[in-house]
VOBA-1610 file (N, C-alpha, C; in pm, whole numbers, padded with zeros to 5 digits, always signed):
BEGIN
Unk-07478+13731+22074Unk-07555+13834+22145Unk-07471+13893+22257Unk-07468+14027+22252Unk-07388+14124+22352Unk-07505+14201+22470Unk-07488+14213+22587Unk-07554+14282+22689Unk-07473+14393+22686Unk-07477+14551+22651Unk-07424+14665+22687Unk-07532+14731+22793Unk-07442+14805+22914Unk-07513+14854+22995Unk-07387+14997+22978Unk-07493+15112+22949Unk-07502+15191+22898Unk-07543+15338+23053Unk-07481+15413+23039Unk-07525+15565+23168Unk-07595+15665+23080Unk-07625+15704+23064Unk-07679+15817+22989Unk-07690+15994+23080Unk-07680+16060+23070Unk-07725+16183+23143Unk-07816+16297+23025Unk-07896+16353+23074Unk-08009+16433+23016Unk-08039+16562+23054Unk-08112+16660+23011Unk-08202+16736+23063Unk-08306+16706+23036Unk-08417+16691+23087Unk-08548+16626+23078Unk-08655+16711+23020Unk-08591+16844+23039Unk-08685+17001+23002Unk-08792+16940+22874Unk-08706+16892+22781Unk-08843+16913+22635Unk-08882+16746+22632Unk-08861+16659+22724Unk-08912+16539+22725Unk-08980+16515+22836Unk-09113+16368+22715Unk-09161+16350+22907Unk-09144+16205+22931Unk-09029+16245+22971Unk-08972+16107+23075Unk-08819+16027+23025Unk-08839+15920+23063Unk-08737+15836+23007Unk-08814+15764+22904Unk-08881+15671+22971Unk-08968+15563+22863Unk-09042+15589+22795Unk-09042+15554+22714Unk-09117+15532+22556Unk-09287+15534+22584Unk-09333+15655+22562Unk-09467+15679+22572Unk-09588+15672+22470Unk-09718+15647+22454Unk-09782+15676+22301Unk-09772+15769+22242Unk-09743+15900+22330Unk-09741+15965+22200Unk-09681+16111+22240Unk-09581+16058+22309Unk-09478+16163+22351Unk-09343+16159+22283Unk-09255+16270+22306Unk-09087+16261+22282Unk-09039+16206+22412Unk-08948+16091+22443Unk-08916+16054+22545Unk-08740+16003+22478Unk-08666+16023+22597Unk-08517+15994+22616Unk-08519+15858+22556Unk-08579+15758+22558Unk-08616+15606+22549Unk-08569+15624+22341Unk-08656+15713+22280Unk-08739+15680+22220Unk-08568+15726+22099Unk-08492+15870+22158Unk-08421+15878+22072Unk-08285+15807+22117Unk-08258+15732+22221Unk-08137+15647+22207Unk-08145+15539+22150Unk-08332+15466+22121Unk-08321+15326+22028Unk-08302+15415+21840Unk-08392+15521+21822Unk-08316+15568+21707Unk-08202+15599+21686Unk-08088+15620+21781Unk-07969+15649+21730Unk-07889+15524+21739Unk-07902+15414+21784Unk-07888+15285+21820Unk-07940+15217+21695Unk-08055+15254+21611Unk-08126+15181+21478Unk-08043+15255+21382Unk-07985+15409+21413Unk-07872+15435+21276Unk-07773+15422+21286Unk-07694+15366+21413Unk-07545+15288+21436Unk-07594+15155+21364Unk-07653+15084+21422Unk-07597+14901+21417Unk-07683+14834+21264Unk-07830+14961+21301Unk-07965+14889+21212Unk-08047+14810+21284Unk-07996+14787+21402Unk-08080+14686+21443Unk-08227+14757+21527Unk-08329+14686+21505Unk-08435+14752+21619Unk-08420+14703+21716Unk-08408+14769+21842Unk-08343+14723+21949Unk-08484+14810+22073Unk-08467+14749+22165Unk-08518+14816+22296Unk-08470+14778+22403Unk-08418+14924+22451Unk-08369+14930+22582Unk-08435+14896+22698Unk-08373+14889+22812Unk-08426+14883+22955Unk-08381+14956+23012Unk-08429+15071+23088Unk-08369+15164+23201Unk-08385+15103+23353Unk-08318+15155+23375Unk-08300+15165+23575Unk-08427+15148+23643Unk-08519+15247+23562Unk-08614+15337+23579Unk-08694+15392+23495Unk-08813+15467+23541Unk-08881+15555+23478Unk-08865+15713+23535Unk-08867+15817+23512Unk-08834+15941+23547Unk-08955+16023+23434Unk-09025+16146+23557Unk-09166+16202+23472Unk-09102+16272+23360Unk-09217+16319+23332Unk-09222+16460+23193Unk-09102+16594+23296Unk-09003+16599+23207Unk-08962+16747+23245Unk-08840+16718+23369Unk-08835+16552+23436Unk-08718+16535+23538Unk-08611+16528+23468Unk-08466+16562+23492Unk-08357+16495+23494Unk-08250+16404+23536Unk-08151+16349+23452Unk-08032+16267+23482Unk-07928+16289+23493Unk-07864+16299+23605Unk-07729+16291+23616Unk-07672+16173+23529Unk-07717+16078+23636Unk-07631+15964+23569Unk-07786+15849+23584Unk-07832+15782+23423Unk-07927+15657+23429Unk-07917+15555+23365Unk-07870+15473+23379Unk-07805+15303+23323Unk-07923+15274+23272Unk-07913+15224+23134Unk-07995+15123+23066Unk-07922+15005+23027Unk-07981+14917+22982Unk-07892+14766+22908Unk-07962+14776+22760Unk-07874+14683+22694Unk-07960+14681+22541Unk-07851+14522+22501Unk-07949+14478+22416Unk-07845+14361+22386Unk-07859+14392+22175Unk-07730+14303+22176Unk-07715+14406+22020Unk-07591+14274+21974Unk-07632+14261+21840Unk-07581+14151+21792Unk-07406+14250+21745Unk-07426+14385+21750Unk-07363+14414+21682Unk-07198+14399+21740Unk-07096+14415+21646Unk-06958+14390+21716Unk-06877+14535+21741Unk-06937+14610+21702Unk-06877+14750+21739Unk-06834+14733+21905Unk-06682+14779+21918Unk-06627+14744+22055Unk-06661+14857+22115Unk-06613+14839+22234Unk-06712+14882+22336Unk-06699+14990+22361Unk-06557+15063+22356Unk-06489+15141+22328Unk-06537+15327+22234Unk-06560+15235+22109Unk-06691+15303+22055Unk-06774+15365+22036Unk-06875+15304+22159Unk-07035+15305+22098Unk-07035+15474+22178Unk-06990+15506+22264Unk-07009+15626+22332Unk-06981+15742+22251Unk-06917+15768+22171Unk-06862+15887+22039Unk-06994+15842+21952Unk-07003+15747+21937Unk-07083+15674+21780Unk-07246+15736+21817Unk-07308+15687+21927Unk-07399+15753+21977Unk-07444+15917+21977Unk-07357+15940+22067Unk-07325+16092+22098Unk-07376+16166+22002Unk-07315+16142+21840Unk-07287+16201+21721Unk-07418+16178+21666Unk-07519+16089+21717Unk-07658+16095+21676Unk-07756+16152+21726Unk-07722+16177+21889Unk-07826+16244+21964Unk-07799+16387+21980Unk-07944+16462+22043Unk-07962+16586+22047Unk-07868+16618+22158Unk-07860+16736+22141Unk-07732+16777+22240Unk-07743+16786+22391Unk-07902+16765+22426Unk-07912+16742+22585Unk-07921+16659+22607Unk-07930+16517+22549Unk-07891+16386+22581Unk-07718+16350+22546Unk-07681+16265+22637Unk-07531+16187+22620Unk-07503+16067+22694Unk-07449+16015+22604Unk-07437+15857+22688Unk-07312+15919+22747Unk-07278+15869+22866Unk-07139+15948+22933Unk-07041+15780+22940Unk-07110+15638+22956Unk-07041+15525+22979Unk-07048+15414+22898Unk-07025+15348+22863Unk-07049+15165+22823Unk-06967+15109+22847Unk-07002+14966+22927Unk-06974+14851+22974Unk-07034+14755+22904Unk-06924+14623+22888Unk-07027+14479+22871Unk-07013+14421+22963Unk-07235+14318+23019Unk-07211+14293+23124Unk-07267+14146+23096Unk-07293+14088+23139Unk-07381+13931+23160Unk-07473+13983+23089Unk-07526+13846+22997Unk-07623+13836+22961Unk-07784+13839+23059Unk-07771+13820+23187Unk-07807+13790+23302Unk-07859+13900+23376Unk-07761+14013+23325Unk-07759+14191+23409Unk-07907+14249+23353Unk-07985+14284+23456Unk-08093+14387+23409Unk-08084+14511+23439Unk-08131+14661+23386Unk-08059+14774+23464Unk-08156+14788+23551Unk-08279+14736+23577Unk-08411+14759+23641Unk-08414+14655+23742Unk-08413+14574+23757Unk-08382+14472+23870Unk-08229+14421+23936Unk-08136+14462+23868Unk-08032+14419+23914Unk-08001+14541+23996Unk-08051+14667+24017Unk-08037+14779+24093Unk-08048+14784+24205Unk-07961+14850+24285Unk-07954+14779+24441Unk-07998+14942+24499Unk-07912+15026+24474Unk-07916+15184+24517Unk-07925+15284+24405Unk-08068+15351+24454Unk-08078+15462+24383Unk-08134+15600+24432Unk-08058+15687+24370Unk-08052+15828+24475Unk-08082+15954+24390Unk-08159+16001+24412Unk-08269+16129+24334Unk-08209+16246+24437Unk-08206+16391+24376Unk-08139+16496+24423Unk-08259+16577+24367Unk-08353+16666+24484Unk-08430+16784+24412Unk-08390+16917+24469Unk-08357+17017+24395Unk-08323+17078+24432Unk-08402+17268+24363Unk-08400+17327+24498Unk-08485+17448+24557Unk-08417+17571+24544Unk-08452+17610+24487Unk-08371+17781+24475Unk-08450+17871+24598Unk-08383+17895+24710Unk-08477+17972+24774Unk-08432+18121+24793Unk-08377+18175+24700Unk-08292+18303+24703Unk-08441+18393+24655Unk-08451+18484+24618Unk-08539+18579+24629Unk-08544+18617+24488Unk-08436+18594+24413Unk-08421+18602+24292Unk-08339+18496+24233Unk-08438+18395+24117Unk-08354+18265+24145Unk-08275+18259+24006Unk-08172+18188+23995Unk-08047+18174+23901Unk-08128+18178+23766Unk-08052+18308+23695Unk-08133+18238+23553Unk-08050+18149+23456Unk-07964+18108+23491Unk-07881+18026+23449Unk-07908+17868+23481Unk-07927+17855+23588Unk-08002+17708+23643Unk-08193+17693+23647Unk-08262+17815+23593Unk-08389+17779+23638Unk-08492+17635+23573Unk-08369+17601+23458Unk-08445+17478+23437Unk-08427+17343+23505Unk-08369+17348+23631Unk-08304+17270+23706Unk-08335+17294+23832Unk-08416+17401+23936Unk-08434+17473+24005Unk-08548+17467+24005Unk-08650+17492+24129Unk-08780+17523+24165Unk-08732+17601+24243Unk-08816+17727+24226Unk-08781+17882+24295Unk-08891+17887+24423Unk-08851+17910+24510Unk-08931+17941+24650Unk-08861+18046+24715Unk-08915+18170+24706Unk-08862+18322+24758Unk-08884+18332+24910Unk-08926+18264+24928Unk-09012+18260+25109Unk-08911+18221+25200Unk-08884+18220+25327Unk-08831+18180+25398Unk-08845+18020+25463Unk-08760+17916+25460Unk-08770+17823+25482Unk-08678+17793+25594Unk-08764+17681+25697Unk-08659+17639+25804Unk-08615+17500+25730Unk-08490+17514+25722Unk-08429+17366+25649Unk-08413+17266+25770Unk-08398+17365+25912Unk-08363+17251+26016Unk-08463+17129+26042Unk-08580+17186+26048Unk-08712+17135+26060Unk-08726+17054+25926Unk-08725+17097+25839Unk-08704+17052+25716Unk-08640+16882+25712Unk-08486+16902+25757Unk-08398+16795+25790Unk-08460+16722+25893Unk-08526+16771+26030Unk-08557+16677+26084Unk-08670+16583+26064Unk-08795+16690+25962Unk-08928+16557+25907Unk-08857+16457+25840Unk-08738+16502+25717Unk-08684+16401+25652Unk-08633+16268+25750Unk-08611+16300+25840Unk-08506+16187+25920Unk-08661+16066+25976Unk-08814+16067+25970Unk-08882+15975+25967Unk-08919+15928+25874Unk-08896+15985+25745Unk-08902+15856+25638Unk-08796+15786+25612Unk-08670+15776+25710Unk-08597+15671+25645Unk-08590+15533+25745Unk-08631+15427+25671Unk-08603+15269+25694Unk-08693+15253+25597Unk-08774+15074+25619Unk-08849+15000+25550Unk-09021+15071+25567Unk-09091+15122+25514Unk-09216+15171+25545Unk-09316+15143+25411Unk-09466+15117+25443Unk-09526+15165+25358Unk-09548+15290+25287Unk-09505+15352+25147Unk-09532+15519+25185Unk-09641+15533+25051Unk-09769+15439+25076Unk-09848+15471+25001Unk-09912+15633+25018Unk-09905+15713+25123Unk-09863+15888+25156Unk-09868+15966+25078Unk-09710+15932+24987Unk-09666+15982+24887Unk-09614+15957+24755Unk-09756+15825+24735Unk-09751+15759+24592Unk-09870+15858+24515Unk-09786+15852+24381Unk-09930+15939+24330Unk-10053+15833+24322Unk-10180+15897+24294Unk-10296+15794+24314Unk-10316+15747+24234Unk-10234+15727+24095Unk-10242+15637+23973Unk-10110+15569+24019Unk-10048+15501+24115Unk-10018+15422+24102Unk-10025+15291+24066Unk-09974+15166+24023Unk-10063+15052+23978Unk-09957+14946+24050Unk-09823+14981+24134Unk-09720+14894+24212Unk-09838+14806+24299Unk-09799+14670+24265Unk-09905+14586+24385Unk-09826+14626+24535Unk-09756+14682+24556Unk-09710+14715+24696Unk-09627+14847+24677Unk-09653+14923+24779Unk-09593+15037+24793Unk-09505+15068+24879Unk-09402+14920+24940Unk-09318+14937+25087Unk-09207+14937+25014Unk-09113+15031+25028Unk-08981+15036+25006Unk-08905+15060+25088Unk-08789+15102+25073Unk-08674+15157+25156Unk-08598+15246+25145Unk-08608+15337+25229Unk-08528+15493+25207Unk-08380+15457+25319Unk-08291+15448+25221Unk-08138+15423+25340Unk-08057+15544+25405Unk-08082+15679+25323Unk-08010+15773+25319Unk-08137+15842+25286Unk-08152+15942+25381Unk-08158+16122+25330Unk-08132+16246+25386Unk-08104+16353+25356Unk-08013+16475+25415Unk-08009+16562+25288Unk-08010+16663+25360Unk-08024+16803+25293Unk-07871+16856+25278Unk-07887+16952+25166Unk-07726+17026+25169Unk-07743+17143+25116Unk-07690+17256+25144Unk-07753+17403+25146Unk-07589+17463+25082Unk-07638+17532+24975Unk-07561+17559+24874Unk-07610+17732+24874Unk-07490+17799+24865Unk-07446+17933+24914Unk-07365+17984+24845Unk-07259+17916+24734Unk-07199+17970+24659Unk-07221+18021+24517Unk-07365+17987+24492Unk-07410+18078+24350Unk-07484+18262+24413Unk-07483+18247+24548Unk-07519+18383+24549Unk-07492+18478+24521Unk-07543+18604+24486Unk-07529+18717+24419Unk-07454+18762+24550Unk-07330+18843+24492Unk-07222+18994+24587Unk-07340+18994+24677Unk-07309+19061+24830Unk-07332+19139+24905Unk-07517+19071+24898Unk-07577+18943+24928Unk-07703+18903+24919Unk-07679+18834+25062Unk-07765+18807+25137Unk-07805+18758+25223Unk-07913+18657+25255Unk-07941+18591+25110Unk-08009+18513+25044Unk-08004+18358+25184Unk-08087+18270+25130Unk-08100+18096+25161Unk-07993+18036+25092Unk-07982+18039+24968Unk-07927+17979+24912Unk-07985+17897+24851Unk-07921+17747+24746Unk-07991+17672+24727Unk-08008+17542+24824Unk-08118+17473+24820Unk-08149+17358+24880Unk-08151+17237+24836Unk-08068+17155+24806Unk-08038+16993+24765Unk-08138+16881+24864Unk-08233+16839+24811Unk-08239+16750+24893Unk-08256+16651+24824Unk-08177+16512+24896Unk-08117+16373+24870Unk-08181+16279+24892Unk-08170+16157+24865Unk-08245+16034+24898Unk-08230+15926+24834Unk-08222+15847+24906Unk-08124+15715+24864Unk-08207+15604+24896Unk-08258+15508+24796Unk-08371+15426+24812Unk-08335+15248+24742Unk-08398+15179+24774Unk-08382+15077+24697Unk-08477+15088+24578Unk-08556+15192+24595Unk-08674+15207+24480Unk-08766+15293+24508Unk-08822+15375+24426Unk-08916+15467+24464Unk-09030+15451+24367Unk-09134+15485+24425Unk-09277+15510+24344Unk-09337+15618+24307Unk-09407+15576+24174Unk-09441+15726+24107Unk-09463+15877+24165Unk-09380+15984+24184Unk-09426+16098+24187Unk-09373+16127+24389Unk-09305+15941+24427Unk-09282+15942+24544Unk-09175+16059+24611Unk-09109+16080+24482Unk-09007+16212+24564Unk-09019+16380+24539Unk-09099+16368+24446Unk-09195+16491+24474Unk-09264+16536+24551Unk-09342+16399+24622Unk-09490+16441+24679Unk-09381+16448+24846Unk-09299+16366+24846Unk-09269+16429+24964Unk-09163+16555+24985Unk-09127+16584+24912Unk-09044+16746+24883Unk-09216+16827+24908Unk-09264+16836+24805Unk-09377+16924+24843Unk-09437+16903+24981Unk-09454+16822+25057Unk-09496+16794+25187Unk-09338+16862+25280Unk-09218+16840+25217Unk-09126+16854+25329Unk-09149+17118+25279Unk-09177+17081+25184Unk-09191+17240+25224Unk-09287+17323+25294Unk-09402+17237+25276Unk-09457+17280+25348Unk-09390+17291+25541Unk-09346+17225+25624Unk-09268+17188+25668Unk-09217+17318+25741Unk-09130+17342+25614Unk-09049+17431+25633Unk-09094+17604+25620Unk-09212+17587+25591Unk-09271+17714+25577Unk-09388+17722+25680Unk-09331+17606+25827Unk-09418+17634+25916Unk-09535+17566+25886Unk-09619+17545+25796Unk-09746+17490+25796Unk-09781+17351+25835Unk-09684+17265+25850Unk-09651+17166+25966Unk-09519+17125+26042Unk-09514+17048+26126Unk-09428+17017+26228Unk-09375+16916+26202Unk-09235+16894+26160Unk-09138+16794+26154Unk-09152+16644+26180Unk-09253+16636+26296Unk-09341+16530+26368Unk-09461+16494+26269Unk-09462+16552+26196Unk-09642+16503+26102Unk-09560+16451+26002Unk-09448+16465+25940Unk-09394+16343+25836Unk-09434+16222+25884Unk-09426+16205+26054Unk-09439+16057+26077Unk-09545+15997+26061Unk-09710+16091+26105Unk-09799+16100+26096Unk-09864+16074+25950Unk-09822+16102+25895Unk-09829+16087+25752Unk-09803+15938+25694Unk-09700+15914+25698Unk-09631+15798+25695Unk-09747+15724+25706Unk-09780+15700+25844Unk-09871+15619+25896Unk-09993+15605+25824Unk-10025+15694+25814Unk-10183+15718+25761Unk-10205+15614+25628Unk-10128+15638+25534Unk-10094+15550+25412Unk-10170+15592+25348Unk-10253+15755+25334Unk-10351+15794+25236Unk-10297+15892+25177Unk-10253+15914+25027Unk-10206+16030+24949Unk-10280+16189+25006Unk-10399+16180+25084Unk-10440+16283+25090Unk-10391+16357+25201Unk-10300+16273+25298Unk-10230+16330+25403Unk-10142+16402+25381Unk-10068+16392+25261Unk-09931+16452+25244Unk-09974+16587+25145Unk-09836+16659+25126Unk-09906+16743+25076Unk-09862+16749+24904Unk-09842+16865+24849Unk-09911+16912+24731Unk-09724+16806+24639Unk-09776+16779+24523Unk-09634+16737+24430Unk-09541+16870+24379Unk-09430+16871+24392Unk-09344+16947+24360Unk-09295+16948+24225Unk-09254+17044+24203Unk-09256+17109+24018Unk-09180+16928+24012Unk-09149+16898+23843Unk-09064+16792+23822Unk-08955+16853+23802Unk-08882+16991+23737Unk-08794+17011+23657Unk-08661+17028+23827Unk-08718+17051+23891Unk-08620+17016+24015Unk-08559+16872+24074Unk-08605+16794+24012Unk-08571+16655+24052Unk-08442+16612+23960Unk-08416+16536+23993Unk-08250+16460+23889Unk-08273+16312+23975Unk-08274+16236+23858Unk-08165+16111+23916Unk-08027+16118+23925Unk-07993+16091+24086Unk-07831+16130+24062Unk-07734+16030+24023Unk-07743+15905+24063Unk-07715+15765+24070Unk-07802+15642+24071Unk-07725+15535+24002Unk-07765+15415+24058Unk-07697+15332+24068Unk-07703+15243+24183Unk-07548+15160+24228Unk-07595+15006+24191Unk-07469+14965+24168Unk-07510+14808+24134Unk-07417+14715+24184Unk-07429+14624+24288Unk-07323+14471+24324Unk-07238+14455+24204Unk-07081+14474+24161Unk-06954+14444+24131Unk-06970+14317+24028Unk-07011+14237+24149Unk-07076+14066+24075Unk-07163+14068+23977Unk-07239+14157+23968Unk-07383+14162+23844Unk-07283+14202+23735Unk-07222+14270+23755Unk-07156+14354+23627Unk-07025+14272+23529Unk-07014+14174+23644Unk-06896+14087+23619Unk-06931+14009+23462Unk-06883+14002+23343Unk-06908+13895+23231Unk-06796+13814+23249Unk-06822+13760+23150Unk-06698+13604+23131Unk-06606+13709+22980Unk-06631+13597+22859Unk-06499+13671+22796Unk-06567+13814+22724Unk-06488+13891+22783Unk-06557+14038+22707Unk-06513+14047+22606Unk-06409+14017+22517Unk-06291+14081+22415Unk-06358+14130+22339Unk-06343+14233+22262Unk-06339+14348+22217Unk-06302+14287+22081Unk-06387+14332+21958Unk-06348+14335+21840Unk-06362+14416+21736Unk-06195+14418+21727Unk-06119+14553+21693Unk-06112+14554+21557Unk-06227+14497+21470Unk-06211+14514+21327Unk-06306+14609+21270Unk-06373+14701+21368Unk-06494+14810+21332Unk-06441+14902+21300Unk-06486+14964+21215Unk-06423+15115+21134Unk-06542+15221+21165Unk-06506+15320+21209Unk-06611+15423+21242Unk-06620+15473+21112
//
């Protein structure tokens, strides 16, 4: 038995989600089919994570264990050549039998990002949430700067959550304002990146506070009521959820040591 831990990157547009749903198309659903017409084996993955209907991946580690001996080398072409063209495995590693991609995850960092130009990219709009309005990003940046440490942010859990606890940790967040897709001679916003770097997040948690941080920024509250919010610990404080198709997982980081196996060797008698 082999542990492969696997990156994948996506567009999320015609799926909903990562994981394997009743009765949806999900990312989950066509990497164990292209994985059942490489090896044969029925296999099920584990992701990092879950990600909604319509988010994307930069980069999202799953593990799979697989009797099969195809080296490691491989499986990334072999794959590829089965899936639809907005899915791609971009990595594979073998790791410990031991490695989970869902618990062994130490850092993980979601990027949503805001078209606030007046006329938004039609080249990126499936990646983009368009807001033509004027936004203060400063204010913006500064509500962000009270959700980060250890907090309850039951706030900005959706209300079907089912986590017996909702305290996590936000280590990192900051905005980054992107100016170089603008149109000649525009005087546009630009676009708006905003970041966040967590040990874990909860359902719908980085939406609901993007939609709360725009409001924010469009004046309808004060930089100071993120904190307020916070506190409260009632979804009805915060404000409205933000489109999904603006969100990305950008990363997820993992301790050196988890990843570490004993003998990996590679066997080089597979014929593609």
């Amino acid at each position: 038995m082999r542990n492969l831990l696997m990156t994948v990157s996506y567009d999320g547009t015609e799926y909903f989600g990562f994981q394997t749903q009743p009765d949806g198309n999900t990312v989950q659903d066509h990497l164990e089919a292209a994985i059942l017409g490489l090896t044969g084996e029925v296999v099920k993955i584990h992701g990092s994570g879950r990600t909604d209907a319509g988010v994307h991946a930069r980069e999202q580690p799953f593990h799979v264990h697989t009797e099969s001996k195809i080296p490691v080398d491989r499986w990334r072409m072999a794959l590829n050549g089965r899936l639809p063209a907005d899915i791609r495995v971009t990595d594979v590693q073998e790791v410990p039998l031991s490695f989970h991609a869902r618990r062994s995850a130490k850092r993980k960092t979601y990027r949503f990002s805001i078209n606030a130009n007046r006329v938004p990219d039609v080249f990126n709009r499936r990646y983009q949430v368009h807001h033509p309005g004027q936004l203060n990003v400063e204010n913006m940046q500064e509500g962000l700067k009270y959700l980060i440490g250890t907090h309850d942010y039951t706030s900005f859990a959706s209300r079907h959550s089912t986590k017996a606890s909702h305290v996590r940790t936000i280590y990192e967040a900051w905005i980054e304002l992107d100016r170089s897709g603008n149109y000649s001679g525009s005087h546009e916003q630009g676009v708006i990146h905003i970041f966040m770097t967590g040990s874990g997040f909860l359902q719908h948690m980085v939406r609901i506070i993007v939609g709360t941080l725009l409001q924010v920024g469009e004046g309808k509250r004060k930089p100071e009521d993120m904190k307020k919010i916070l506190e409260a610990q009632d979804r009805a404080a915060a404000g409205p959820t933000a489109e999904s198709k603006g969100l990305m997982l950008w990363e997820v980081l993992y301790e050196q040591t988890d990843l570490t196996a004993g003998d990996l060797t590679e066997l080089n008698n597979y014929e593609t």
